[in-house]
C-alpha positions, 0 to 999 in steps of 0.5 A, a space after each residue: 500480552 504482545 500484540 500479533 504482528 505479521 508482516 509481507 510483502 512481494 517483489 514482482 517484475 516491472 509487469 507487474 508494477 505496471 499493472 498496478 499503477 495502471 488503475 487510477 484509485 492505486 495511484 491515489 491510494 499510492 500517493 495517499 500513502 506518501 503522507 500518512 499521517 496528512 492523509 490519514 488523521 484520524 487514524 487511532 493507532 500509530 502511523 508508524 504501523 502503516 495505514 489500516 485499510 479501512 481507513 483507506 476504504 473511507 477515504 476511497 469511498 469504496 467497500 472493503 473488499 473492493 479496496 483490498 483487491 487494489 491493495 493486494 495488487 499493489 503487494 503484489 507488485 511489491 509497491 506496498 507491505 503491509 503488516 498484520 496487527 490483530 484483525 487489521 491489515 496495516 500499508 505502507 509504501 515500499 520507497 526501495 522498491 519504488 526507486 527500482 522500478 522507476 529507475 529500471 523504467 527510466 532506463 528501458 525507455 
């Protein structure tokens, strides 16, 4: 049986993204998934996957409800994807998209 997997992301304005990084958990949760498998080691199922968010729910300290309204700002913004795999909820990093914004921010300002 091959397992169930989705995958999506957005791609939103330097509004959005602005917003996003404006909290400061998003940021960590940010630069937590810059080194998944450092920041994530007990995490049972390949890293190539993402980071399943309860793992960063633990990490956080925070219930799952409140980390999966940071993590879907951070979608929204288009910062992270993330990918269905059965019941759980896989994030990673978009390093395009974050290339873009940063240099679309450097450039405006």
């Amino acid at each position: 049986m091959k397992p169930n997997i989705k995958t999506s992301s957005a791609k939103a304005g330097p509004e959005a993204a602005l917003k996003a990084i404006g909290h400061p958990l998003r940021r960590e949760i940010l630069g937590w998934l810059k080194d998944p498998r450092g920041n994530f080691p007990e995490q049972i199922l390949s890293h190539d996957l993402g980071v399943c968010a309860g793992q960063i729910g633990l990490r956080a300290g925070l219930s799952q409800s409140t980390v999966s309204v940071h993590l879907a700002l951070l979608q929204k913004a288009g910062l992270v994807t993330s990918q269905k795999v059965g019941q759980w909820s896989f994030f990673r990093r978009d390093e395009v998209a974050i290339r873009a914004f940063l240099k679309s921010l450097k450039a405006e300002l």
